[in-house]
SEGU-262676 format. One record per residue: residue number from 1; residue in one letter; x, y, z of N, C-alpha, C, O in turn. Coordinates in steps of 0.1 Angstrom, whole numbers, plus 5000, padded with zeros to 4 digits. Each point is the difference from the previous one (the first is absolute). Layout:
<sites>
<site NUM, 'A', <X, Y, Z>, <X, Y, Z>, <X, Y, Z>, <X, Y, Z>>
...
</sites>
This chain:
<sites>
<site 1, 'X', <5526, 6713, 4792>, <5010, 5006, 5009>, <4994, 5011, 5009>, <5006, 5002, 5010>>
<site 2, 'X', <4980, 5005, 4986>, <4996, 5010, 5011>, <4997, 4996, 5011>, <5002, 5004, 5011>>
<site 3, 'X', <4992, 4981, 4984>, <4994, 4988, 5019>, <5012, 5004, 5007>, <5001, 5009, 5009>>
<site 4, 'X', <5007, 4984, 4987>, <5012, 4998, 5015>, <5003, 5017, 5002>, <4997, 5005, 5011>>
<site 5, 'X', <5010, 5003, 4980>, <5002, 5011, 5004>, <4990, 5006, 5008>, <5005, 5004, 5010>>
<site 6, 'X', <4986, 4997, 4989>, <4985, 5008, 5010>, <4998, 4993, 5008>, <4995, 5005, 5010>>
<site 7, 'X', <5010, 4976, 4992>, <4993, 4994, 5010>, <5011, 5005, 5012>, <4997, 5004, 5012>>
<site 8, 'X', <5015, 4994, 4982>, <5015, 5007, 5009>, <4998, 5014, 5005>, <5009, 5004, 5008>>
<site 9, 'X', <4978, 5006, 4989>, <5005, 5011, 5000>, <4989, 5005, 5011>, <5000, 5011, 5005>>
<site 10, 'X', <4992, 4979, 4997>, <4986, 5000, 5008>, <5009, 4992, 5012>, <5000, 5005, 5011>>
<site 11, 'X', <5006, 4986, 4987>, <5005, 4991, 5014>, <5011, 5010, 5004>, <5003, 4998, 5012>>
<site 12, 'X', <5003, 5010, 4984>, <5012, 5014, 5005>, <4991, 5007, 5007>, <5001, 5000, 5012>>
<site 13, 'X', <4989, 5007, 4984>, <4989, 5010, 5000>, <4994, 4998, 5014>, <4998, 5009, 5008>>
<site 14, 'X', <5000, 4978, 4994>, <4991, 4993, 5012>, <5011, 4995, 5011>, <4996, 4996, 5011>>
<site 15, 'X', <5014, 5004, 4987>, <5014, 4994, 5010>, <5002, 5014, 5005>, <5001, 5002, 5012>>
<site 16, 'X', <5000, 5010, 4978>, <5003, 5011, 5009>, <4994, 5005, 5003>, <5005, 5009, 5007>>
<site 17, 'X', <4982, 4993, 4993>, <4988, 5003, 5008>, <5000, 4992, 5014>, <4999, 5006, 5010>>
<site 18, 'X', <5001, 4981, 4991>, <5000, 4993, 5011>, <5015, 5007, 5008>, <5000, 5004, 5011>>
<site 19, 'X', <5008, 4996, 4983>, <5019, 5000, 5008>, <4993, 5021, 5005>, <5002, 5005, 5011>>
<site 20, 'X', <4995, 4999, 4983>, <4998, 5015, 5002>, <4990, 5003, 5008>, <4999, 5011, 5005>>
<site 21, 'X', <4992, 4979, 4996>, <4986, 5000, 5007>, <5007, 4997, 5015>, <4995, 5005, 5010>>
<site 22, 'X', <5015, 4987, 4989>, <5004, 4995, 5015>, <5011, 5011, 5004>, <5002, 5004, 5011>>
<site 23, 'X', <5003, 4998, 4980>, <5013, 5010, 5008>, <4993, 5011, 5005>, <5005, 5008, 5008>>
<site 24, 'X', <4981, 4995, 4985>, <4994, 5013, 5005>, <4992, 4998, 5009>, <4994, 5010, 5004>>
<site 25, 'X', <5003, 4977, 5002>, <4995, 4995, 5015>, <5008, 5007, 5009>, <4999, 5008, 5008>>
<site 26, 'X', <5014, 4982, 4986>, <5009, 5001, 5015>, <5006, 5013, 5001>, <5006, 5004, 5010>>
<site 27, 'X', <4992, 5002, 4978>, <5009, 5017, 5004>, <4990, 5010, 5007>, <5002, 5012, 5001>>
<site 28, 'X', <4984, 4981, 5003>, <4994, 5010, 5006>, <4995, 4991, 5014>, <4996, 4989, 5001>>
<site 29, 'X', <5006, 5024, 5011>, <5000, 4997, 5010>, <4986, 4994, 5001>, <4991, 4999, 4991>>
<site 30, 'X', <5008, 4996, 5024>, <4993, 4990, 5002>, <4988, 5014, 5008>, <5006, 5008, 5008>>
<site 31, 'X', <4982, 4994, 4990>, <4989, 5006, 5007>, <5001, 4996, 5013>, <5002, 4988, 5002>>
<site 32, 'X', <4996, 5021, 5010>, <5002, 5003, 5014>, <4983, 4999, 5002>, <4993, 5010, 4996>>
<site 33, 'X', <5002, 4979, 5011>, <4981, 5001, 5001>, <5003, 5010, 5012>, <5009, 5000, 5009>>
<site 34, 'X', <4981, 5010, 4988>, <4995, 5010, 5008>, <4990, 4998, 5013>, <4990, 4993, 4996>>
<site 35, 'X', <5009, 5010, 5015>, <4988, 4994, 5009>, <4988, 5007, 4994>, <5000, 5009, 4991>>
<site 36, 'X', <4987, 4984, 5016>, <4989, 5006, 4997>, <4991, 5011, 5014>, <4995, 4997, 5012>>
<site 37, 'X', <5005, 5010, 4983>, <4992, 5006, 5013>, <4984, 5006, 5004>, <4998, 5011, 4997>>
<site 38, 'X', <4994, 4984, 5008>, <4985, 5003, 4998>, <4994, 5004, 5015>, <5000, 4991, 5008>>
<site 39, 'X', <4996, 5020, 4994>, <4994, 5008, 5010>, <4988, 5002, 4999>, <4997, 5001, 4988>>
<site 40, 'X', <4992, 4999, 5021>, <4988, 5004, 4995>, <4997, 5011, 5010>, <5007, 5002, 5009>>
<site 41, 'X', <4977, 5010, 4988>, <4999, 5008, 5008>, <5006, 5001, 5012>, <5003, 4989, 5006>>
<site 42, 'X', <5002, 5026, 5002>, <4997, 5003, 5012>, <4987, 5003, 4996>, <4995, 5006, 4990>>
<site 43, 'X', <4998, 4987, 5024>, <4987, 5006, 5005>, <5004, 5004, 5018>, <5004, 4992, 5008>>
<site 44, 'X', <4993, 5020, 4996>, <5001, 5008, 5008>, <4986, 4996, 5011>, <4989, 5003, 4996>>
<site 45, 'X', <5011, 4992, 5014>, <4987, 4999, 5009>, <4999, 5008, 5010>, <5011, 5001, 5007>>
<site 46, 'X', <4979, 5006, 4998>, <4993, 5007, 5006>, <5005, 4996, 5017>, <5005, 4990, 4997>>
<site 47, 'X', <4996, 5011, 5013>, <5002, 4999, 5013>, <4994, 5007, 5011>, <5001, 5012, 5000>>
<site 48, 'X', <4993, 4983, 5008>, <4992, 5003, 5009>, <5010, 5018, 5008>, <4995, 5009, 5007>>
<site 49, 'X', <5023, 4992, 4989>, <5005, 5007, 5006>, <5001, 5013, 4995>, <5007, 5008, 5006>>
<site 50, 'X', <4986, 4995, 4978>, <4997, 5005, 4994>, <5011, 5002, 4989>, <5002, 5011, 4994>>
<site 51, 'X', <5005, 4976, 5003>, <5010, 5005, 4990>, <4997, 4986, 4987>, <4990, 4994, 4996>>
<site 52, 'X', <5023, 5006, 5001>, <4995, 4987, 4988>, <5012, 4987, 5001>, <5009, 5003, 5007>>
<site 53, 'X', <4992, 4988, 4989>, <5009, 4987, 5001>, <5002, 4993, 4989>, <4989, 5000, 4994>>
<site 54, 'X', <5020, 4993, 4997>, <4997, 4991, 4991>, <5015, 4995, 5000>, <5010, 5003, 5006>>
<site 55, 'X', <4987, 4987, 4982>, <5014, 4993, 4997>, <4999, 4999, 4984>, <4991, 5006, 4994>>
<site 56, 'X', <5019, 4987, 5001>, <5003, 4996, 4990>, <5011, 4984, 4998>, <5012, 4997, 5003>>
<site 57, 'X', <4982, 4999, 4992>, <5007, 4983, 4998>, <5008, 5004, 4984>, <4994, 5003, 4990>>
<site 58, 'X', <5018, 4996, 5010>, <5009, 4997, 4990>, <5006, 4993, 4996>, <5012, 5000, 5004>>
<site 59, 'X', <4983, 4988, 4984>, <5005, 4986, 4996>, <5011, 5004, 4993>, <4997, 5007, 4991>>
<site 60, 'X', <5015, 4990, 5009>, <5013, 5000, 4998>, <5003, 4981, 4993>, <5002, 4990, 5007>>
<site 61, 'X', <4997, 5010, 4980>, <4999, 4988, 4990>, <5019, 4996, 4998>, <5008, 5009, 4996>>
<site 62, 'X', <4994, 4982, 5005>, <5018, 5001, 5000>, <4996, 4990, 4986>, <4994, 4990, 5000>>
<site 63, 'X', <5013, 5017, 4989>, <5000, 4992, 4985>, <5012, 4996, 5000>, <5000, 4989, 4995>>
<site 64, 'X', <5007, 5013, 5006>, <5015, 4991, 4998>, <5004, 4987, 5008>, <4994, 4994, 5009>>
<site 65, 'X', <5017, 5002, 4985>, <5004, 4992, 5005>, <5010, 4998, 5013>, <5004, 4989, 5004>>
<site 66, 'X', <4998, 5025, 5001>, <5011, 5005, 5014>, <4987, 5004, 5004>, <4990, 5001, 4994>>
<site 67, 'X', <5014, 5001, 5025>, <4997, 5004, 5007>, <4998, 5016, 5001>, <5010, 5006, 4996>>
<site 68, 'X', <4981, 5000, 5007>, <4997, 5015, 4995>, <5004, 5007, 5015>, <4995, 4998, 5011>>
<site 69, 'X', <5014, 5010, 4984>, <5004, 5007, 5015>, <4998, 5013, 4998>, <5010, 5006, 5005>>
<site 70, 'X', <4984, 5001, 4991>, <4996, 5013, 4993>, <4994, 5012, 5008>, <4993, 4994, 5007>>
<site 71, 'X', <5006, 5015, 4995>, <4994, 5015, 5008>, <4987, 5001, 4989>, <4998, 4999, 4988>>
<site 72, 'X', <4994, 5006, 5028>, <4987, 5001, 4993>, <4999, 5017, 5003>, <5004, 5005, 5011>>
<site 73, 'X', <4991, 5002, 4979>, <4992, 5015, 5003>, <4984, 4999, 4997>, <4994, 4992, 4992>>
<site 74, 'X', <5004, 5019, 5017>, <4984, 5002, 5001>, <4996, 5015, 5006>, <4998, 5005, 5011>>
<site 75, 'X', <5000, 5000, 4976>, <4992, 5016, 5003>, <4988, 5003, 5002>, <4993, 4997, 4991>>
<site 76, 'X', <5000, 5010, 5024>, <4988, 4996, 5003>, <4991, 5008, 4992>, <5003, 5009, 4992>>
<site 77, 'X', <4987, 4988, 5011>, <4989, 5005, 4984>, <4996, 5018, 5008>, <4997, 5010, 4994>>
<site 78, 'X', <5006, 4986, 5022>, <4992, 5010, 5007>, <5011, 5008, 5007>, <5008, 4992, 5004>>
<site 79, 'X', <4994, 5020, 4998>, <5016, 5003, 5007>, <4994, 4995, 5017>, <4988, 4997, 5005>>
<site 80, 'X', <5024, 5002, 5001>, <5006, 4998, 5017>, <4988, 4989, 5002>, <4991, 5003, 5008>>
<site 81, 'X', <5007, 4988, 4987>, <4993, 4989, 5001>, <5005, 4985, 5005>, <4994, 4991, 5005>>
<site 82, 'X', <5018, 5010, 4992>, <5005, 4987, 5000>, <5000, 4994, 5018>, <5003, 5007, 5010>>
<site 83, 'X', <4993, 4982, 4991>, <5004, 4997, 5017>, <5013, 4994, 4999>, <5001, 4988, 4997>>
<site 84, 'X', <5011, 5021, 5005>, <5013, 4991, 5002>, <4994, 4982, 5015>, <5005, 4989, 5001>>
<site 85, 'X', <4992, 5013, 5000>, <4996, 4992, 5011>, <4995, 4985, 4995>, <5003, 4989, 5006>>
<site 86, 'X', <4992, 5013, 4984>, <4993, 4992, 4995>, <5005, 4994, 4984>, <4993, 4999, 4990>>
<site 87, 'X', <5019, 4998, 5010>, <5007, 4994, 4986>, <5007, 4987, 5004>, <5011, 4999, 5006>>
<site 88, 'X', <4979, 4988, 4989>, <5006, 4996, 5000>, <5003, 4992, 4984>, <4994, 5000, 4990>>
<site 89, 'X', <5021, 4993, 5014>, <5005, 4996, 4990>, <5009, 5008, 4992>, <5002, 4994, 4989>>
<site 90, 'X', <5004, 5016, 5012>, <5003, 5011, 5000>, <5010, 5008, 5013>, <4995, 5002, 5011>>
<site 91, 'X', <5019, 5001, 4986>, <5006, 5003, 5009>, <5012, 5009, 5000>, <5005, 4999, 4989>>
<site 92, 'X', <5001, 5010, 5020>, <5012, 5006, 4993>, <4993, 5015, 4992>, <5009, 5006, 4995>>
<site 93, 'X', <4984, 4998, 5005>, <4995, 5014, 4994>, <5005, 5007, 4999>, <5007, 5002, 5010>>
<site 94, 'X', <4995, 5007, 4980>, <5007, 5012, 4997>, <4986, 5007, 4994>, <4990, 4994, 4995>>
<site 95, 'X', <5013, 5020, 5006>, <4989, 5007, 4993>, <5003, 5011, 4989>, <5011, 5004, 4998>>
<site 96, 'X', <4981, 5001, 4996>, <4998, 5007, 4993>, <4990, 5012, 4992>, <5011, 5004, 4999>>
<site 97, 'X', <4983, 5002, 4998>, <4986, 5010, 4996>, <5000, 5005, 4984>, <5008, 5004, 4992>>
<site 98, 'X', <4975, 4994, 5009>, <4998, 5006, 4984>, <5000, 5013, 5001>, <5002, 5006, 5010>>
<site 99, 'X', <4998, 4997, 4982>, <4993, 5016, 4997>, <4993, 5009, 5011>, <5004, 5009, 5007>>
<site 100, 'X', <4981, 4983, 4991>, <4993, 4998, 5007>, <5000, 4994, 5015>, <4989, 4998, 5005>>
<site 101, 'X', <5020, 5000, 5001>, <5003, 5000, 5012>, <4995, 4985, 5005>, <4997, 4998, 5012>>
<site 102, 'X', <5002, 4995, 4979>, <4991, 4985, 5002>, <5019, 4990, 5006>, <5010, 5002, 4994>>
<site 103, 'X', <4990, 4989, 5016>, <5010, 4998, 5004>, <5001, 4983, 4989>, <4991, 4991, 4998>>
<site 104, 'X', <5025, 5010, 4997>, <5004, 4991, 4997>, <5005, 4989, 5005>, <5012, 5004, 5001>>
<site 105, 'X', <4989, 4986, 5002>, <5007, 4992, 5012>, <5007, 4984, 4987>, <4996, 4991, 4992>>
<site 106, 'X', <5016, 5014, 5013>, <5008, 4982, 4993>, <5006, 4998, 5007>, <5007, 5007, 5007>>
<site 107, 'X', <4990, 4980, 4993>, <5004, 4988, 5010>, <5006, 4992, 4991>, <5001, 5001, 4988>>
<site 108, 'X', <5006, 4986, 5024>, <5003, 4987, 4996>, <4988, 4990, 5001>, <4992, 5003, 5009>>
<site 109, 'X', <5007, 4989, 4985>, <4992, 4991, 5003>, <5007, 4988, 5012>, <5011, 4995, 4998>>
<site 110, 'X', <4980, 5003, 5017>, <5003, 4994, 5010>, <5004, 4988, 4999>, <5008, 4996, 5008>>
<site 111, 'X', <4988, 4996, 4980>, <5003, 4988, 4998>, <5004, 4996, 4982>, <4994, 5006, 4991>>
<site 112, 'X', <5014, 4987, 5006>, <5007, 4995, 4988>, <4987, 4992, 4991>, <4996, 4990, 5005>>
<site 113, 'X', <4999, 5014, 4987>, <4987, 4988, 4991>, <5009, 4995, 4993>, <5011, 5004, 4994>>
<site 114, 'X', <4982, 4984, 5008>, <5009, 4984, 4997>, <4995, 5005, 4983>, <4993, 5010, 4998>>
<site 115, 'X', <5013, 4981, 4991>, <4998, 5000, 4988>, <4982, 4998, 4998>, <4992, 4997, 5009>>
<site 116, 'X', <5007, 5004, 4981>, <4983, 4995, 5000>, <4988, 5007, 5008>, <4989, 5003, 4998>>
<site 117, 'X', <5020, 4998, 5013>, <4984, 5004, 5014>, <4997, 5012, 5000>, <5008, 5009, 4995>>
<site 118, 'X', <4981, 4994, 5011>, <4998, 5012, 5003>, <4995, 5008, 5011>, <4990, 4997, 5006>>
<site 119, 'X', <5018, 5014, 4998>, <5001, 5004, 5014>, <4992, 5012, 5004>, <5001, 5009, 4992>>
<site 120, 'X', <4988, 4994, 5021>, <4990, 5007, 5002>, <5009, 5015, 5010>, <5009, 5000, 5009>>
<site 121, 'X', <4987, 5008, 4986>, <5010, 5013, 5012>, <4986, 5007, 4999>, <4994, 5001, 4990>>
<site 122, 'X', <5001, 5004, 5026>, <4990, 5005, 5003>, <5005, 5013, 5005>, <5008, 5001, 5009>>
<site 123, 'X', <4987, 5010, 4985>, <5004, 5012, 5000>, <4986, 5009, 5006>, <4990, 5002, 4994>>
<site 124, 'X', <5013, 5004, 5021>, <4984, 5005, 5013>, <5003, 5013, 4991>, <5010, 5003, 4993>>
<site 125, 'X', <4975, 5008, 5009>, <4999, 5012, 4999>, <4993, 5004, 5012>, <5000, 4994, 5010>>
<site 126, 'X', <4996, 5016, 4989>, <4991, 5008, 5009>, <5004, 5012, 4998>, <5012, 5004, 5000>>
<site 127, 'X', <4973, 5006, 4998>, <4996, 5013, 4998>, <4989, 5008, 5010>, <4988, 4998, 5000>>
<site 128, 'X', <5018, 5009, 5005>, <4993, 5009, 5010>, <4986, 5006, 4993>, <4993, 5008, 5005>>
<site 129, 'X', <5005, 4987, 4984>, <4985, 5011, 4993>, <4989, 4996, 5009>, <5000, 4990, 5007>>
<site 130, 'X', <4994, 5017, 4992>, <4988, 4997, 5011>, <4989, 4990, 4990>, <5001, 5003, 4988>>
<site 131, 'X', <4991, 4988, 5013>, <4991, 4989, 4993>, <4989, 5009, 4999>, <4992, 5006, 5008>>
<site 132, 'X', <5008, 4993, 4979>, <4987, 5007, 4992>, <4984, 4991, 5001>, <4999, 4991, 5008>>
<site 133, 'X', <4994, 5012, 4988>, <4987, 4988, 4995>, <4999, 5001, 4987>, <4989, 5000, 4994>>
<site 134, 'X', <5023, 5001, 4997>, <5005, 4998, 4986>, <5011, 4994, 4997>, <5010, 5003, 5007>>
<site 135, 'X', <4992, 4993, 4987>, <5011, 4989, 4995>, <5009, 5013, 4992>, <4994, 5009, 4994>>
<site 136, 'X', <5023, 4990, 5007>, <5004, 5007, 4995>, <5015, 4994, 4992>, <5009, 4993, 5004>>
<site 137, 'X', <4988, 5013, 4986>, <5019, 4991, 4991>, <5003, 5015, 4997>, <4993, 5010, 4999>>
<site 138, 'X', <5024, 4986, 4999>, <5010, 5006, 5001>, <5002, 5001, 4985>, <4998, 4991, 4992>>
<site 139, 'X', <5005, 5021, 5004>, <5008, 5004, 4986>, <5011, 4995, 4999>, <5002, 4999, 4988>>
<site 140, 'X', <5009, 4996, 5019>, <5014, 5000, 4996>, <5003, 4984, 5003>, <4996, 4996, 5011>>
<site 141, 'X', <5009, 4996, 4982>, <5003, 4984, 5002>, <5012, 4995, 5011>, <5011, 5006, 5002>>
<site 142, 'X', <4986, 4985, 5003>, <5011, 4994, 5010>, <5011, 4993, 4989>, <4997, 4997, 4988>>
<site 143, 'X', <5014, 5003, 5016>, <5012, 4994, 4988>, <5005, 4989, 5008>, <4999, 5000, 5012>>
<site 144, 'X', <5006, 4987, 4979>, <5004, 4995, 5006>, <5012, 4995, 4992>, <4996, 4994, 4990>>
<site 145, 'X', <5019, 5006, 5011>, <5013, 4995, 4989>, <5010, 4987, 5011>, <5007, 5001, 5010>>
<site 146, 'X', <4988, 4988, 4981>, <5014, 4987, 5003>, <5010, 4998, 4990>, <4998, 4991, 4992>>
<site 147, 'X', <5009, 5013, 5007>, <5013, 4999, 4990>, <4992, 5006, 4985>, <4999, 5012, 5002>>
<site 148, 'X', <4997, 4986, 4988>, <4989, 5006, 4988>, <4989, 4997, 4997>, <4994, 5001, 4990>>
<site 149, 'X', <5003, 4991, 5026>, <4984, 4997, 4997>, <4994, 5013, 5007>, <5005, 5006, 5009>>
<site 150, 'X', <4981, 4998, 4986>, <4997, 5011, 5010>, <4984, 4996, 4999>, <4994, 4992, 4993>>
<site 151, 'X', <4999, 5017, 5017>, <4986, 4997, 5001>, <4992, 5013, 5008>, <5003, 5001, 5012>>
<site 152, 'X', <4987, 5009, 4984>, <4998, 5009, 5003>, <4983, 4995, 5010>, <4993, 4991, 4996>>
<site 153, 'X', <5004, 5018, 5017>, <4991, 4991, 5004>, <4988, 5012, 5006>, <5004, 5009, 5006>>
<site 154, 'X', <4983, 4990, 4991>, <4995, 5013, 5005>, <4997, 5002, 5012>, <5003, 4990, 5006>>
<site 155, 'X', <4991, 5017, 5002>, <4997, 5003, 5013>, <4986, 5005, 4998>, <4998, 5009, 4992>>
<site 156, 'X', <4992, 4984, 5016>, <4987, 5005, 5005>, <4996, 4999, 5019>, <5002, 4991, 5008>>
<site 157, 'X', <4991, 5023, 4992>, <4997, 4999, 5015>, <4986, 4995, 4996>, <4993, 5004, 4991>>
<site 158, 'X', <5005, 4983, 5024>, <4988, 4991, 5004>, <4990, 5016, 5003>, <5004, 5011, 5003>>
<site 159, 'X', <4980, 4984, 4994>, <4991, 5009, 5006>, <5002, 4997, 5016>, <5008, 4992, 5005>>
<site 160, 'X', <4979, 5017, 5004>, <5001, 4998, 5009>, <4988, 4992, 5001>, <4995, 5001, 5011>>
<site 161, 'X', <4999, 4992, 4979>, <4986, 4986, 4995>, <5007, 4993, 4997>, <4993, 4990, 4998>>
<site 162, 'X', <5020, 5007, 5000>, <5008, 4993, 4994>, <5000, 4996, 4984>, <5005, 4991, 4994>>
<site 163, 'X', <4986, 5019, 5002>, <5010, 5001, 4985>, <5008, 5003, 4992>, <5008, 5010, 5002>>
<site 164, 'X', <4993, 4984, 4988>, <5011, 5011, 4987>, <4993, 5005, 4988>, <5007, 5007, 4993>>
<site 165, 'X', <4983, 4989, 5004>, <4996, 5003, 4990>, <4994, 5017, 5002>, <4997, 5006, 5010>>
<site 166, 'X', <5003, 4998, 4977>, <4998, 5014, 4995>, <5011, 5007, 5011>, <4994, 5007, 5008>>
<site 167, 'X', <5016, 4992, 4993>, <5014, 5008, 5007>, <4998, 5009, 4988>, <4996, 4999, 4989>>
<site 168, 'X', <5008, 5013, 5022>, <5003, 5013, 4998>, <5017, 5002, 4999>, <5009, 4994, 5005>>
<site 169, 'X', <4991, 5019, 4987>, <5016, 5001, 5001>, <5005, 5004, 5014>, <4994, 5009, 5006>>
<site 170, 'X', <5015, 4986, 4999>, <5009, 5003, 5012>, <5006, 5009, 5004>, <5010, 5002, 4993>>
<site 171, 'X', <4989, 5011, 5020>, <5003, 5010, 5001>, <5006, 5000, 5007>, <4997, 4989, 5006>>
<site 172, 'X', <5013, 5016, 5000>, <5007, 4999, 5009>, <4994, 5013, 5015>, <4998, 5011, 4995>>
<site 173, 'X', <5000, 4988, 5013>, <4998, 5012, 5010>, <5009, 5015, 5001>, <5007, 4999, 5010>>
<site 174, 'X', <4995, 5010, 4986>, <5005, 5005, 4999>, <5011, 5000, 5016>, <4995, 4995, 5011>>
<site 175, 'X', <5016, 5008, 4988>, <5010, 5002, 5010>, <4997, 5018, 5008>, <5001, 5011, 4994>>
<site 176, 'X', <4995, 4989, 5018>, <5003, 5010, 5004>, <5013, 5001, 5008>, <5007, 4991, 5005>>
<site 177, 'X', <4994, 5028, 4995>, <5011, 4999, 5006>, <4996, 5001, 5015>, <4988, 5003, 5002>>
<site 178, 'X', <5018, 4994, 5007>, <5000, 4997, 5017>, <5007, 5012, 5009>, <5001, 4999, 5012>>
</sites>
């Protein structure tokens, strides 16, 4: 008599594991994919006009299954750096500031990423520092936020040999008054 009772008690056991295993599928929402977002250095170059230039390429990964219509922000690594002039893919700006006086800027993104793809927004800088014959990086990170993906990006100024290697930390010129 224990066979069948234990064998009944193991096939209950395993039915409501299965019936409980599913109701606790469906009672939890379904995960929302997040985009992915990957930035690499600003690098800052040197100019014959004695100031600096660069960009930044920002891959915007659409993981879901809808079309991603989302606002992008981007805090620059360097303050009053940013070339409004020079964004594209990216539109509609509103601003904002750190602490530090570094400008924040959120946008819309210009165009809708289809499901799966992924979409490039080129974001210009330029810095009046005068070009050293040393390569120079920045203490403080560029930010970049698409809905809860984020990606922090650093800033180095080009030598005036055109290297980066052995950069020095980044000073700013002091501001006089006029």
């Amino acid at each position: 008599m224990r066979t069948p009772l234990r064998a009944g008690a193991i096939a209950l056991a395993i039915t409501a594991a299965l019936l409980g295993g599913a109701l606790a599928a469906q009672a939890a929402p379904a995960a929302v994919a997040q985009p992915t977002v990957t930035v690499g250095p600003l690098i800052f170059n040197p100019r014959a006009q004695g100031d600096h230039t660069g960009s930044i390429d920002i891959a915007i990964k659409n993981n879901s299954e809808q079309p991603l219509n989302s606002g992008i922000s981007i805090t620059e690594p360097v303050a009053n750096t940013f070339d409004f002039n020079s964004f594209d893919g990216a539109d509609g700006c509103i601003f904002d500031y750190t602490d530090d006086n570094r400008t924040i800027v959120n946008c819309g993104l210009a165009v809708s990423v289809p499901a799966g793809a992924t979409e490039i927004v080129t974001i210009g800088f330029q810095s009046s520092a005068a070009p050293q014959p040393y390569a120079q990086i920045v203490s403080t990170l560029g930010h970049v936020r698409v809905g809860t993906a984020t990606a922090d990006f650093p800033a180095l100024f080009r030598s005036t040999t055109g290297s980066l290697h052995d950069a020095r930390p980044y000073v700013p010129a002091p501001v006089t008054a006029g």
